[in-house]
N, CA, C and O atoms as a printed pandas DataFrame, in Angstrom:
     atom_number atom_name residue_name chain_id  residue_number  x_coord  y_coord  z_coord
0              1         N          UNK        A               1    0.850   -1.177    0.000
1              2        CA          UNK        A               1    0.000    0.000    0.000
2              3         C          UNK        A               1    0.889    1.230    0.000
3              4         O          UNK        A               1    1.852    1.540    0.701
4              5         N          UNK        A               2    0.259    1.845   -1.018
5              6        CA          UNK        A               2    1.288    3.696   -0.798
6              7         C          UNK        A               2    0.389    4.786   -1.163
7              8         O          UNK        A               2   -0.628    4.710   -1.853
8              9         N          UNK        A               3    0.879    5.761   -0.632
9             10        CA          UNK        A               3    0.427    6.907   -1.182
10            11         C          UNK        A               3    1.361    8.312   -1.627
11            12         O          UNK        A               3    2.443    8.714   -1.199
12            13         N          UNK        A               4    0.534    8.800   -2.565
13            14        CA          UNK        A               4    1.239    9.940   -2.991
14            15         C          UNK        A               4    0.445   11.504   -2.204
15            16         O          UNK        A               4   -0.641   12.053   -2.388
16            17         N          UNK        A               5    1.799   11.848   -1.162
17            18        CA          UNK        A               5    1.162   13.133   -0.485
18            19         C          UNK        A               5    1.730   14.613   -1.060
19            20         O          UNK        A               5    2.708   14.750   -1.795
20            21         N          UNK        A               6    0.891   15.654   -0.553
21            22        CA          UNK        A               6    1.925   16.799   -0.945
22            23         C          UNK        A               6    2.042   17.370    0.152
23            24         O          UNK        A               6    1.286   17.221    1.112
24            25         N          UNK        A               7    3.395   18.359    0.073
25            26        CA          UNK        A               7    3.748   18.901    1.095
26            27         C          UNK        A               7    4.863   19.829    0.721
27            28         O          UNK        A               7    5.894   19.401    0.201
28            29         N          UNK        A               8    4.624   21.367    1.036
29            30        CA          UNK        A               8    5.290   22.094    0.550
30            31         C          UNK        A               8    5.518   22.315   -0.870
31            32         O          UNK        A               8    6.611   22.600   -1.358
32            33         N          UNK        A               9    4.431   22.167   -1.504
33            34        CA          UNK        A               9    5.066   22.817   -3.227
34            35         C          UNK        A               9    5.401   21.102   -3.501
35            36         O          UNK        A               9    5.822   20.996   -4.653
36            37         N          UNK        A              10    5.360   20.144   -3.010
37            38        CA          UNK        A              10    6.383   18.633   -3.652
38            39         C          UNK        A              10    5.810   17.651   -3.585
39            40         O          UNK        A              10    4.791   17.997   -2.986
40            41         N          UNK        A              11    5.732   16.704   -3.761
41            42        CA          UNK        A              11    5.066   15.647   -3.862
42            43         C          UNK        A              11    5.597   13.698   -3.551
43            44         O          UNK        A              11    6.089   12.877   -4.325
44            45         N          UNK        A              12    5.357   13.638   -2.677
45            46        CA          UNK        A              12    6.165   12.173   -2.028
46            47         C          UNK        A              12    5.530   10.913   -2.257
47            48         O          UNK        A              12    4.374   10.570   -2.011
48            49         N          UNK        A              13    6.268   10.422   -2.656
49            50        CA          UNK        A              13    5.106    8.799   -2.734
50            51         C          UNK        A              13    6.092    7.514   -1.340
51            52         O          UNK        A              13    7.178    6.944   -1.232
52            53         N          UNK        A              14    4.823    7.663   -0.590
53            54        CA          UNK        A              14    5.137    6.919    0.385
54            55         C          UNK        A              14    4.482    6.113    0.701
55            56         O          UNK        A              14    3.285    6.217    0.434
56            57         N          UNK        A              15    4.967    4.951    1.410
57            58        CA          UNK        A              15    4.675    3.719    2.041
58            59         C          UNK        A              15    5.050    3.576    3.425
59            60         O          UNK        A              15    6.022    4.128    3.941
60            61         N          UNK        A              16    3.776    2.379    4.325
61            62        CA          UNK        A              16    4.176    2.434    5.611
62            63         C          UNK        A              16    5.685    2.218    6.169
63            64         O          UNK        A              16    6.381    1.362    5.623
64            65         N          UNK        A              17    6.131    2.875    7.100
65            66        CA          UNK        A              17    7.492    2.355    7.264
66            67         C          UNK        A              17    8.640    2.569    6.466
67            68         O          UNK        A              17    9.617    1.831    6.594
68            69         N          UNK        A              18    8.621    3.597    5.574
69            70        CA          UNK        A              18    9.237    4.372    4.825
70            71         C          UNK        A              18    9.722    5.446    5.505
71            72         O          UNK        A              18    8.823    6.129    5.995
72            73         N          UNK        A              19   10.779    5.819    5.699
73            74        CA          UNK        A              19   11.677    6.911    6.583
74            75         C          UNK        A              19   11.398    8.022    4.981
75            76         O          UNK        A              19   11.421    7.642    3.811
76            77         N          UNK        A              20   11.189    9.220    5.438
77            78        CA          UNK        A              20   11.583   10.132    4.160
78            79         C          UNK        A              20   11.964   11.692    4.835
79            80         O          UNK        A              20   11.839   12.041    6.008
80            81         N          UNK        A              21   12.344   12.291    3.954
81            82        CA          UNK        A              21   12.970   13.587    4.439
82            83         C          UNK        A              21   12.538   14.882    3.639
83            84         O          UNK        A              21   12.785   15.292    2.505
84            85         N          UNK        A              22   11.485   15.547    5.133
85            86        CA          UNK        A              22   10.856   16.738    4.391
86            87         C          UNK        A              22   11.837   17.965    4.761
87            88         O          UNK        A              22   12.904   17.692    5.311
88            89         N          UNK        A              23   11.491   19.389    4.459
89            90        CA          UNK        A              23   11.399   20.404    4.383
90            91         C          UNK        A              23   11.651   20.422    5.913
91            92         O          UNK        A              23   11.134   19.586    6.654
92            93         N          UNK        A              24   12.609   21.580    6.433
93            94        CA          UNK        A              24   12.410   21.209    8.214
94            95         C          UNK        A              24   11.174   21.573    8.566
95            96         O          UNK        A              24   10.819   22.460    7.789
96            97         N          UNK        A              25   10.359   21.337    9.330
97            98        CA          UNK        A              25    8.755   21.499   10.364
98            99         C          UNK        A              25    8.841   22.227   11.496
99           100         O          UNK        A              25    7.985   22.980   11.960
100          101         N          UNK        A              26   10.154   21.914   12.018
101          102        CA          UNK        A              26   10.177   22.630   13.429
102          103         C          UNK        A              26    9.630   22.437   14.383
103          104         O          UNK        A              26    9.267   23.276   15.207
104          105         N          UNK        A              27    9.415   20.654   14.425
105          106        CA          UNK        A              27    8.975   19.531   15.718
106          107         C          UNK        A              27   10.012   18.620   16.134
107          108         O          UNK        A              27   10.926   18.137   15.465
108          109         N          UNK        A              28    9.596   18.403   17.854
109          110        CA          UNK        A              28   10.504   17.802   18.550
110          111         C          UNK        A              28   10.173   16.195   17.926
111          112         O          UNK        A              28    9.148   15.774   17.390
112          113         N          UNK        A              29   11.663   15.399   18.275
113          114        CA          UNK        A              29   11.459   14.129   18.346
114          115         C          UNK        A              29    9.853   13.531   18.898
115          116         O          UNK        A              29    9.122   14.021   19.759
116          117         N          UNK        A              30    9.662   12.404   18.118
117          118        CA          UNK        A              30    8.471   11.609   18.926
118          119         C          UNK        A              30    7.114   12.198   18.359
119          120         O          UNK        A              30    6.164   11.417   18.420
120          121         N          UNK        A              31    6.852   13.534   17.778
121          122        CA          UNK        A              31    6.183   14.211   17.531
122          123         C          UNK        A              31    5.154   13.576   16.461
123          124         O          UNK        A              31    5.704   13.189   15.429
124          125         N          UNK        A              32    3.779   13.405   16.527
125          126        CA          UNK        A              32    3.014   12.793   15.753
126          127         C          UNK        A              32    3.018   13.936   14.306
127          128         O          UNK        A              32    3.225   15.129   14.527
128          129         N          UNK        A              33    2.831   13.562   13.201
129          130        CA          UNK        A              33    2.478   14.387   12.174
130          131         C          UNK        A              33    1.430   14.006   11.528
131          132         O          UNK        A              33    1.136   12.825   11.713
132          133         N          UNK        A              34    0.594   14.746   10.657
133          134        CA          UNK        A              34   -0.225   14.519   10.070
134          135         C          UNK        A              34   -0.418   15.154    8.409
135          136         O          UNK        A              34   -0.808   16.298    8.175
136          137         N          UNK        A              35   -0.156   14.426    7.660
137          138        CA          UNK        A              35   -0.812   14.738    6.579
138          139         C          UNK        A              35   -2.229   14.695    5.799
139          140         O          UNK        A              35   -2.699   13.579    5.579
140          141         N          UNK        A              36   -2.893   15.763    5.395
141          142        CA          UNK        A              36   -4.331   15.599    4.875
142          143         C          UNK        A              36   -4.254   15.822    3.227
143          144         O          UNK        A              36   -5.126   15.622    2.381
144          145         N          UNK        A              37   -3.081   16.242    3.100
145          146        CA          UNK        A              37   -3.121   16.421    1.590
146          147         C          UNK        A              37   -2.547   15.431    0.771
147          148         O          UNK        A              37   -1.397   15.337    0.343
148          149         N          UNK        A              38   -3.689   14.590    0.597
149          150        CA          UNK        A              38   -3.313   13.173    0.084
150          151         C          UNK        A              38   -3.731   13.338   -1.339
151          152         O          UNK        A              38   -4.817   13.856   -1.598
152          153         N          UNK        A              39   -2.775   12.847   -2.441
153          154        CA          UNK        A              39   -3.480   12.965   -3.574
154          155         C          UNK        A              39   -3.634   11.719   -4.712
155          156         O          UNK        A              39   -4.158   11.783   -5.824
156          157         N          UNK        A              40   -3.054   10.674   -4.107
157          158        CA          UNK        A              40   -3.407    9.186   -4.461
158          159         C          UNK        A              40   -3.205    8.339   -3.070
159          160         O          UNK        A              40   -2.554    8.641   -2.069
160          161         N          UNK        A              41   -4.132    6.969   -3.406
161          162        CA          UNK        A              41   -4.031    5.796   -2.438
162          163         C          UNK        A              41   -4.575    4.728   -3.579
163          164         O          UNK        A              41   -5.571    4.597   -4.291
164          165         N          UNK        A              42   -2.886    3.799   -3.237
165          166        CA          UNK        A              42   -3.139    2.682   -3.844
166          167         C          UNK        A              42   -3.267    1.568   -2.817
167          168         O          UNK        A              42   -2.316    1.673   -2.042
168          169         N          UNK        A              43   -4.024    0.579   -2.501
169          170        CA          UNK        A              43   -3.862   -0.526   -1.547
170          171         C          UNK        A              43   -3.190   -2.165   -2.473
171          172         O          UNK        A              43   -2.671   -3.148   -1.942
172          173         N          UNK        A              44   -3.384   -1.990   -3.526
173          174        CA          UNK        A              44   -2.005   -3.263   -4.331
174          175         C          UNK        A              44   -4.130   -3.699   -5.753
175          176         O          UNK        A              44   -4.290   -4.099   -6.906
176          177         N          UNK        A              45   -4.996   -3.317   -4.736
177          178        CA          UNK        A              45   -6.728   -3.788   -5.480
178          179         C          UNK        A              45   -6.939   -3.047   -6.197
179          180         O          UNK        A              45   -7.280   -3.334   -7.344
180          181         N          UNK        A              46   -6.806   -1.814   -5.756
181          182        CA          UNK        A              46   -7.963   -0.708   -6.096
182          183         C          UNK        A              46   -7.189    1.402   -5.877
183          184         O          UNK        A              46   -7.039    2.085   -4.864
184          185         N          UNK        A              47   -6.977    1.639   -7.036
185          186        CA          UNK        A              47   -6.620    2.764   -6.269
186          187         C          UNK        A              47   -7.304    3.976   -6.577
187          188         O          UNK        A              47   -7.768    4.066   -7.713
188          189         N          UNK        A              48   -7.451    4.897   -5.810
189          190        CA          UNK        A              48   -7.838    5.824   -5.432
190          191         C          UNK        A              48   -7.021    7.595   -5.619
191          192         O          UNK        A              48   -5.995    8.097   -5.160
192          193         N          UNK        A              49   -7.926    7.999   -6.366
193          194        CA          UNK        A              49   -6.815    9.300   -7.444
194          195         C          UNK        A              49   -8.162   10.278   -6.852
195          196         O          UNK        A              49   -9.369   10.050   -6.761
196          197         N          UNK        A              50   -7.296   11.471   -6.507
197          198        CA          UNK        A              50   -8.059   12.438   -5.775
198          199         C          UNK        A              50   -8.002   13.668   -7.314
199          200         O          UNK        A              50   -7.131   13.891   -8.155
200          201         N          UNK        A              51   -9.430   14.238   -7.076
201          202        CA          UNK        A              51   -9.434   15.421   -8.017
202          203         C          UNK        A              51   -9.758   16.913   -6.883
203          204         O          UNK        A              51  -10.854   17.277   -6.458
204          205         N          UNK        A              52   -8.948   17.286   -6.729
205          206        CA          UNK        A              52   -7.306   16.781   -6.179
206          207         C          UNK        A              52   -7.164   16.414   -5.516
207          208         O          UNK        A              52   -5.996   16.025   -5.543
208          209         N          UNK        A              53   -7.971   15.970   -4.009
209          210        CA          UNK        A              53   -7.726   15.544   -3.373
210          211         C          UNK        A              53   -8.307   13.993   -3.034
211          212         O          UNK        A              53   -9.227   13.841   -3.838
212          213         N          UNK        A              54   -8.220   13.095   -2.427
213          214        CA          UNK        A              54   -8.548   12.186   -1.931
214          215         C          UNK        A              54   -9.354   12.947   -0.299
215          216         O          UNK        A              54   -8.839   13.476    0.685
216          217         N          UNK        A              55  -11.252   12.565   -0.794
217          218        CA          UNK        A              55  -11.563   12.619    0.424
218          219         C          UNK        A              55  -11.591   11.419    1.977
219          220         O          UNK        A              55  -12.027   10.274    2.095
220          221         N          UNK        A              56  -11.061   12.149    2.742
221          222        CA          UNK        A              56  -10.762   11.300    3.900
222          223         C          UNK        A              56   -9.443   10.582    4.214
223          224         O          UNK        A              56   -9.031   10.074    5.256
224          225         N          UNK        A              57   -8.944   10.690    3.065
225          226        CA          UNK        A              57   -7.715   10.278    3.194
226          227         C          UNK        A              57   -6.480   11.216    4.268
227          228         O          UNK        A              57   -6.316   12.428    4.400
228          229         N          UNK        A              58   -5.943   10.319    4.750
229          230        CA          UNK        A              58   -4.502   10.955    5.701
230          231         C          UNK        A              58   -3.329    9.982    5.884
231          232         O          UNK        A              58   -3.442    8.816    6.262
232          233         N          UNK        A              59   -2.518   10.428    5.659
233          234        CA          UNK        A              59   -0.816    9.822    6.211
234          235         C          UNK        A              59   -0.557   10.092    7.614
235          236         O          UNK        A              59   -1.016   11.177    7.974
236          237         N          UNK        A              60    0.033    9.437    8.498
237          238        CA          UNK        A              60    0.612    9.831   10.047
238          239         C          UNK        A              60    1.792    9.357    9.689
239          240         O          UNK        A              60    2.118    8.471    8.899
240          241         N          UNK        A              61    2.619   10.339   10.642
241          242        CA          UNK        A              61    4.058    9.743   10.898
242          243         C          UNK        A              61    4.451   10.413   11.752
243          244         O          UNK        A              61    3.886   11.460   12.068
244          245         N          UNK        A              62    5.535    9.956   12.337
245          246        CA          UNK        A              62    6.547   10.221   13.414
246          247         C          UNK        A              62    7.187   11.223   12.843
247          248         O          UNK        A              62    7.144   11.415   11.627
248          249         N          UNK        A              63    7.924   12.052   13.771
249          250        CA          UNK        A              63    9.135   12.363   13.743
250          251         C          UNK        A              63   10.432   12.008   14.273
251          252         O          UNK        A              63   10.475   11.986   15.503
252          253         N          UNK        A              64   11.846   11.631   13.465
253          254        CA          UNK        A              64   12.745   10.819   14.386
254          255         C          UNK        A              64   13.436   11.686   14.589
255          256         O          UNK        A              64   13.788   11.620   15.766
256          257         N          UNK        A              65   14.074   12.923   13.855
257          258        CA          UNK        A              65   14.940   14.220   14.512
258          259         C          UNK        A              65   14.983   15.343   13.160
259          260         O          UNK        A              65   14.408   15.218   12.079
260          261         N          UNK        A              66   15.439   15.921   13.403
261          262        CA          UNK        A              66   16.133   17.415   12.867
262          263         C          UNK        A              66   17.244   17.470   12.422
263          264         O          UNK        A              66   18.205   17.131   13.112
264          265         N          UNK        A              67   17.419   18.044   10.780
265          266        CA          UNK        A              67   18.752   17.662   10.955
266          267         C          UNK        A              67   19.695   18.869    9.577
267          268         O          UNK        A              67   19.133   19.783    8.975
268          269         N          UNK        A              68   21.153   18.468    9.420
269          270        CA          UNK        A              68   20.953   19.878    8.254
270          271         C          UNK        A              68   21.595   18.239    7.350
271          272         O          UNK        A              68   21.889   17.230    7.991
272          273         N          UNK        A              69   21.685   18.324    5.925
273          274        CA          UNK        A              69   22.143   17.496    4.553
274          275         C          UNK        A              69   23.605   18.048    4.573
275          276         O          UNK        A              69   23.895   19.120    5.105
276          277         N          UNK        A              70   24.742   17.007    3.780
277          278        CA          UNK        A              70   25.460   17.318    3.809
278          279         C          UNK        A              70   25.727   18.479    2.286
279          280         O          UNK        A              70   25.180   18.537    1.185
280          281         N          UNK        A              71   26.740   19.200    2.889
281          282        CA          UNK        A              71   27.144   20.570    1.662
282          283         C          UNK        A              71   27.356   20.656    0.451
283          284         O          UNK        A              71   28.169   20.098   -0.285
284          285         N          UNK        A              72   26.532   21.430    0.274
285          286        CA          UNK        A              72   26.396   21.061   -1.819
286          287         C          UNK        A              72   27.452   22.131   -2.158
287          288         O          UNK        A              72   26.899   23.231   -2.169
288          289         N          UNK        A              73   29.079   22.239   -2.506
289          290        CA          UNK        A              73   29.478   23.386   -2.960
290          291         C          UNK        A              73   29.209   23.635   -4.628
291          292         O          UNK        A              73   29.555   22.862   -5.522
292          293         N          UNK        A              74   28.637   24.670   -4.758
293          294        CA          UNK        A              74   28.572   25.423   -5.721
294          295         C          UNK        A              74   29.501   26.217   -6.180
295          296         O          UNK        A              74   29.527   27.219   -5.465
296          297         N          UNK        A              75   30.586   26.293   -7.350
297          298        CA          UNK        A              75   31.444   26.869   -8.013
298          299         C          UNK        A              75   31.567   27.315   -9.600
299          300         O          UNK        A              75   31.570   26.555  -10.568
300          301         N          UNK        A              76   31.637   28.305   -9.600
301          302        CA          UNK        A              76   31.631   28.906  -10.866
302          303         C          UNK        A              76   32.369   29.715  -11.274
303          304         O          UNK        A              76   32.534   30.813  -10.744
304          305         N          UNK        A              77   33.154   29.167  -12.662
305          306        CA          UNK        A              77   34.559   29.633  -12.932
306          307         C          UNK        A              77   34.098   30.372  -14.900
307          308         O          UNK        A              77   33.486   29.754  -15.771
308          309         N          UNK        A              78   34.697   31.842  -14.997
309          310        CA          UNK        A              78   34.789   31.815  -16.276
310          311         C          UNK        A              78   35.523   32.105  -16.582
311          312         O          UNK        A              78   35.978   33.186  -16.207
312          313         N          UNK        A              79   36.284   31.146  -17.690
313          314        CA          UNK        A              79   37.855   31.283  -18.179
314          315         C          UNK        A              79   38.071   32.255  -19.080
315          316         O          UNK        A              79   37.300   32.755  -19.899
316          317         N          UNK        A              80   39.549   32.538  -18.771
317          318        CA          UNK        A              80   40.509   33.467  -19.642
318          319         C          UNK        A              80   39.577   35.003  -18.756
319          320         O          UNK        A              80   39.765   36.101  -19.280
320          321         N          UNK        A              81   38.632   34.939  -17.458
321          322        CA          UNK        A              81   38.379   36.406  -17.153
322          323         C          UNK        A              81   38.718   36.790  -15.559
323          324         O          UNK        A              81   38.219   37.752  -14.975
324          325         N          UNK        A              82   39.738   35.773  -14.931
325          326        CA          UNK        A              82   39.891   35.725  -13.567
326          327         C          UNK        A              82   38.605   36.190  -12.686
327          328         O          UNK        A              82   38.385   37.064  -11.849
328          329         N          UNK        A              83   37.879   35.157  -13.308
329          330        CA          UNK        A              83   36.420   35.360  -12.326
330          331         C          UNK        A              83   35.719   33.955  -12.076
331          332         O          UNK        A              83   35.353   33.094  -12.877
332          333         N          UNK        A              84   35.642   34.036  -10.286
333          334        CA          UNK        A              84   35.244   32.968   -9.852
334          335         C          UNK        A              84   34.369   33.105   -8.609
335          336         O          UNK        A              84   34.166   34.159   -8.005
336          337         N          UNK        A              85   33.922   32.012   -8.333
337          338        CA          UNK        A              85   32.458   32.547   -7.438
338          339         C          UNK        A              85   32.372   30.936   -6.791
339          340         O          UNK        A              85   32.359   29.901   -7.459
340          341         N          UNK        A              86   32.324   31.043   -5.423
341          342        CA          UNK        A              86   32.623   29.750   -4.705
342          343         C          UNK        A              86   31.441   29.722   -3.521
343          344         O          UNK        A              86   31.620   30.422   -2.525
344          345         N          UNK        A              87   30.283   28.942   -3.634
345          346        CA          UNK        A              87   28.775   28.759   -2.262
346          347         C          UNK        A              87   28.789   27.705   -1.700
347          348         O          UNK        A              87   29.173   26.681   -2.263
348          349         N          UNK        A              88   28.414   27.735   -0.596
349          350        CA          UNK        A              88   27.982   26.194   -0.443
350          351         C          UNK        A              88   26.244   26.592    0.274
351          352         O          UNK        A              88   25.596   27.625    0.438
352          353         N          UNK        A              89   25.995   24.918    0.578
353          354        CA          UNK        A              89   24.613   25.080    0.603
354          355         C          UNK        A              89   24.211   24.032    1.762
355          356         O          UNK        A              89   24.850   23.016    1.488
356          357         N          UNK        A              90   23.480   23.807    2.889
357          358        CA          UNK        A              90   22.881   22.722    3.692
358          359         C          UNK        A              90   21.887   22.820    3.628
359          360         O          UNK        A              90   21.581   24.005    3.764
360          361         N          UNK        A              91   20.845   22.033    3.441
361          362        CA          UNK        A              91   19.896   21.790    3.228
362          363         C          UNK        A              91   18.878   21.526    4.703
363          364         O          UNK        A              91   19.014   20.304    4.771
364          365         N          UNK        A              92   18.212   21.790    5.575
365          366        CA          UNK        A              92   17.317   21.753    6.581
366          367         C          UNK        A              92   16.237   20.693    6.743
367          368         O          UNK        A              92   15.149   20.831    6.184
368          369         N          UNK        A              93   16.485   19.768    7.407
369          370        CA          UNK        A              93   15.157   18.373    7.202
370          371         C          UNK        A              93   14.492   18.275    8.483
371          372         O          UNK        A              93   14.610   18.754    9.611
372          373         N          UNK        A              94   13.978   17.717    8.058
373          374        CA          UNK        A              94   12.826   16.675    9.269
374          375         C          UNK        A              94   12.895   15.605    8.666
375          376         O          UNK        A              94   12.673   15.649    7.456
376          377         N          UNK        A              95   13.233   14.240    9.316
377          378        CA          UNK        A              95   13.473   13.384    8.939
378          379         C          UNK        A              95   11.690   12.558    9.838
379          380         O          UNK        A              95   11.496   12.338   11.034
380          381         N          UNK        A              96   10.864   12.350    8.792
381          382        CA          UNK        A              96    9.983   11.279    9.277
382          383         C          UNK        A              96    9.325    9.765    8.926
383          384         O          UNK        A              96    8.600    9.472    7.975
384          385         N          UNK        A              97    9.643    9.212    9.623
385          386        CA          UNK        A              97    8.824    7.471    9.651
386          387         C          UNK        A              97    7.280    7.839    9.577
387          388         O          UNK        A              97    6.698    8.745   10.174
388          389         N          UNK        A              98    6.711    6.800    8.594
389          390        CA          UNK        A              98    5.170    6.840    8.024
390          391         C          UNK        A              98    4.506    6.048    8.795
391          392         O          UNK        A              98    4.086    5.231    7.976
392          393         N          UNK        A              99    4.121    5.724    9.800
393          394        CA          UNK        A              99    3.429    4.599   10.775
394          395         C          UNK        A              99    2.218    4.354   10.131
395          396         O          UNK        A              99    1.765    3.262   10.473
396          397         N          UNK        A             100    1.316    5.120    9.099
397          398        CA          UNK        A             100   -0.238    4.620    9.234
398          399         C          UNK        A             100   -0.639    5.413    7.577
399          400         O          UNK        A             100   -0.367    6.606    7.443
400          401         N          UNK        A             101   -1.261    4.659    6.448
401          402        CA          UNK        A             101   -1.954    5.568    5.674
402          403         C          UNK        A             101   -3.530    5.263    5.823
403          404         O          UNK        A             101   -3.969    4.126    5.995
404          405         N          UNK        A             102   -4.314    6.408    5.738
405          406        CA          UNK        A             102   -6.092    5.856    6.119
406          407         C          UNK        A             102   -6.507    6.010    4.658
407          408         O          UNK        A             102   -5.908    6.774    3.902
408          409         N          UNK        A             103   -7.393    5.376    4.336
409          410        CA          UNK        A             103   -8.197    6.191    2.862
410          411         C          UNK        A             103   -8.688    5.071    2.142
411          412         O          UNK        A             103   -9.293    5.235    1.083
């Protein structure tokens, strides 16, 4: 069984017991979550395609921690003009486990 949720502008296709990594939330460990913006549910029979949404449908999950991604450096060089330009980048998560899809 999975579903496809949205969250933030993106779109996740998840299954129970699937660890995935959102956008940070800014919740403690242990923290129940809830998703309502469900926009498919497949159970393996029959699935279920929301225009747009799936009514009644919801995802729960945990939260297991907070965390930053490791550093994306960004560099940009243009030759023959001694010009260069050097970023880096971490990325901000919430890392959550899917315990339950309803729908």
């Amino acid at each position: 069984m999975y579903a496809v949720i949205k969250r933030d502008g993106k779109q996740y296709k998840v299954s129970e017991g699937d660890v995935v990594l959102f956008d940070k939330m800014g919740k403690e460990p242990k923290d129940a979550v809830e998703f309502t913006e469900v926009i498919a549910v497949n159970n393996g029979k029959d699935a279920k395609i929301g225009t747009p949404l799936v009514d009644g449908a919801k995802v729960v999950g945990e939260v297991i921690n907070e965390g930053r991604g490791a550093k994306v450096v960004i560099f940009k060089k243009r030759r023959r003009k001694d010009s260069k330009q050097k970023r880096g980048f971490r990325r901000d998560f919430t890392r959550v486990r899917i315990t339950k899809i309803e729908g």
